[in-house]
N, C-alpha and C positions, 0 to 999 in steps of 0.2 A: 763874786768871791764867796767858798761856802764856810761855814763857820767855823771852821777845823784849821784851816789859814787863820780868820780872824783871830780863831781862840789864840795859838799862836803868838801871832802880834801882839796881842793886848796881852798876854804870859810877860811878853820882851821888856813893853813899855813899863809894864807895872816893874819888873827887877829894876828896871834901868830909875825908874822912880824909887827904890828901897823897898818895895812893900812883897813881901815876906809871899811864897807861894807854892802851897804844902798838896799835894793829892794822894790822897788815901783813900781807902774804904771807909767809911763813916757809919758806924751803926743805923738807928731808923731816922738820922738827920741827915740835911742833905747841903751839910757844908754853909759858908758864907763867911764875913769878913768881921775881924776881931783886931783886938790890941794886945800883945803880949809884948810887956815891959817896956812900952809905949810906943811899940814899931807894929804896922799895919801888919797884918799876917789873913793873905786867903787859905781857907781851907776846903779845898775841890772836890768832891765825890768822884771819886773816879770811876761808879757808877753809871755819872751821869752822861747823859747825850754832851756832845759838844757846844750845841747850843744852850743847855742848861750852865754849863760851865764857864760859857763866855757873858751871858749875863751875873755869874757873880763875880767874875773880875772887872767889867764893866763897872761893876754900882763899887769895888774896891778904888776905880781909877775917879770917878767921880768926885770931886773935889778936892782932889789933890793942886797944889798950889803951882806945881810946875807943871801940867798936863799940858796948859798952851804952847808950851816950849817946846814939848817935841813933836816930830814928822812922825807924822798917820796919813796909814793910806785915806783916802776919803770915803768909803767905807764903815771903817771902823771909828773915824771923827763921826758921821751920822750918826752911827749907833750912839755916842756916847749924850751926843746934844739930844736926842728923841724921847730915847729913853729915861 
């Protein structure tokens, strides 16, 4: 599966978890995950490669309390445990 699906997926999982998921052009930063008025919000470079973009939703999905709960492909469960 190449990361452009994963990205994908893990865009899905994170809505369907509430967490907020914004892509824009970002000045000389390159995005990452924040709190605005206590709700998770990624902010993607849309810049970046797809695999830069799926590791920072990745590290957004990362400890979220419902992540067990939902169906992943096995895949993108790897990613999430490895890294």
């Amino acid at each position: 599966m190449d990361s452009l699906q994963l990205l994908a997926e893990a865009i899905e999982v994170a809505k369907r978890l509430g967490v907020e998921i914004r892509e824009e052009l970002i000045g000389d930063g390159h995005g990452g995950v924040c709190r605005i008025r206590g709700r998770k919000c990624v902010f993607l470079d849309s810049r970046l490669g797809p695999r830069e973009r799926l590791m920072q939703v990745l590290s957004a999905l990362r400890g979220e309390p419902l992540l067990a709960e939902q169906s992943l492909r096995p895949a993108l469960r790897h990613l999430l445990e490895t890294r």
